[in-house]
C-alpha positions in Angstrom: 31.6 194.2 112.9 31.6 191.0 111.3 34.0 189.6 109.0 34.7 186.3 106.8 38.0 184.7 108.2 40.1 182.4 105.3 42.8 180.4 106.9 45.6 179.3 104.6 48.7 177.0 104.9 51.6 178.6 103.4 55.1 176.8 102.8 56.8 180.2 103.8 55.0 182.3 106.2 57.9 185.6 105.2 57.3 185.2 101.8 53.7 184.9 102.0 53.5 188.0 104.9 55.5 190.2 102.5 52.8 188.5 99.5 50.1 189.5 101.3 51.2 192.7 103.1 51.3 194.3 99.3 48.4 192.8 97.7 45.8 194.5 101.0 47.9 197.3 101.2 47.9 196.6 105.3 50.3 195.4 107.9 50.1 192.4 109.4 48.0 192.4 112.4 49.9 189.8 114.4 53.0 187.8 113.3 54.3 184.9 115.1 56.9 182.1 114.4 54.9 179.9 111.5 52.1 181.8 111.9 51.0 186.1 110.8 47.1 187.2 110.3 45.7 190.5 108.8 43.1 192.2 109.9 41.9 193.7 106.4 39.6 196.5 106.1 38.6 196.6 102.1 37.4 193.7 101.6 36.8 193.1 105.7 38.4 190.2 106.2 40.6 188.2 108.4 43.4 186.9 106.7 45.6 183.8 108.5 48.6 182.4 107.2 50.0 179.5 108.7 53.1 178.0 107.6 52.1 174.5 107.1 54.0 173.5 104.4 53.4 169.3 104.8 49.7 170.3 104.6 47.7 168.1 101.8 45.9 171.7 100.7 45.6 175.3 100.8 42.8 175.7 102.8 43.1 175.4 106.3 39.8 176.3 107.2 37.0 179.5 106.9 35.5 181.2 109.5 33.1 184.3 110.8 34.9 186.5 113.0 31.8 188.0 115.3 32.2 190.8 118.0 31.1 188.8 121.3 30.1 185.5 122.7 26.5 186.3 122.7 27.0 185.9 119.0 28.8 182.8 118.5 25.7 181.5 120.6 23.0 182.6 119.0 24.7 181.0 115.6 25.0 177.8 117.4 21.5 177.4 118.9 20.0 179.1 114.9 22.2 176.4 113.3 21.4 173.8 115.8 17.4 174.5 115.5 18.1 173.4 111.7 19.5 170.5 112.4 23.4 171.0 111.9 25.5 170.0 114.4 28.0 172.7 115.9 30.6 171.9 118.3 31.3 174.6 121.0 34.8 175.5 122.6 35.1 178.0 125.3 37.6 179.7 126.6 40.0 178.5 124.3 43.7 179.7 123.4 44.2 179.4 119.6 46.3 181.5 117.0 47.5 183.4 120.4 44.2 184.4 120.9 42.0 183.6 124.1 38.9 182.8 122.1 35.3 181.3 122.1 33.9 179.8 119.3 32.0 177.2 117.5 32.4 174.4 114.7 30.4 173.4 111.9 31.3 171.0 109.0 29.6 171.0 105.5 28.4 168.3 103.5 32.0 168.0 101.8 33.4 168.3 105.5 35.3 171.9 105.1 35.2 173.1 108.4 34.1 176.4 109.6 34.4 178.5 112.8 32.3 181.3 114.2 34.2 183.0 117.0 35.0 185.8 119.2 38.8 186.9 120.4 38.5 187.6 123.9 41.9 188.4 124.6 45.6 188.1 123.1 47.7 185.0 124.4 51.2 185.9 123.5 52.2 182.9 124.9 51.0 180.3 123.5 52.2 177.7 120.8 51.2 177.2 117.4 50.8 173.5 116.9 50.3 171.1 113.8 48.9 168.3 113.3 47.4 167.2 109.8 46.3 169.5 107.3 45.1 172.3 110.5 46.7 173.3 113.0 45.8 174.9 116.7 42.9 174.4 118.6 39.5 172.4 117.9 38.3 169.7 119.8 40.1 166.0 118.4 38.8 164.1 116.0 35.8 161.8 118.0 34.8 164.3 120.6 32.4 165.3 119.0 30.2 164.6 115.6 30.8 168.3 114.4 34.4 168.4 115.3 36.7 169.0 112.5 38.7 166.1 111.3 42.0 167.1 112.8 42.9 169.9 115.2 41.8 173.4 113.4 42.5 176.8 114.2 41.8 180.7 114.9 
């Protein structure tokens, strides 16, 4: 199963959790400190909240949650054959998920993410910097890479 992912900065990640917890009808998925995503059957989507509340907008970023690797892949390489450029990170931890995935940017520079979650990282940290926050490559490694570091 596929689904669209829409990544939001929130001032209050409770208020908005207990928003969005009664507007899908669903539980949160996974809630962290700053940070709570819902994994949303009707409409399937992914839903991430991440309290943010410095950021210059509401929209962190979009993305295409996709069952494997293999997938994220082939959308690279389809994406790449029509001349967009994709920036791939592997093996990644972001949004305390072990994750692959890769980046494209459109012509108005709203980045997207197609990715797979490998695995939960409990562990790890929720960072900010900028308008994003978590785990794409810095601004300069790559044309494709989003403008600051992005996320889940």
């Amino acid at each position: 199963m596929s689904r669209i992912q829409l990544a939001i900065n929130v001032d209050d990640i409770d208020r908005a959790v207990d928003f969005y917890r009664t507007v899908f009808a669903t539980e949160p998925a996974k809630v962290r400190e700053g940070y709570a995503n819902f994994a949303v059957a009707d409409p399937p989507m992914k839903l991430v909240l991440i309290q943010n509340p410095d950021a210059a907008g509401t929209v962190n970023h979009l993305g295409v949650e996709v069952e494997t690797t293999a997938q994220v892949t082939a959308f690279a390489e389809r994406v790449a054959a029509e001349g967009i450029d994709a920036t791939d990170v592997a093996n990644t931890e972001c949004c305390f998920a072990e994750q692959d995935k890769t980046y494209v940017r459109d012509a108005d520079a709203l980045e997207w993410e197609v990715y797979t979650v490998l695995a939960d990282a409990p562990g790890a940290v929720l960072t900010t910097a900028g308008a994003s926050v978590c785990c794409a490559p810095a601004a300069g490694e790559a044309d494709a890479a989003p403008s600051s570091t992005g996320c889940c």
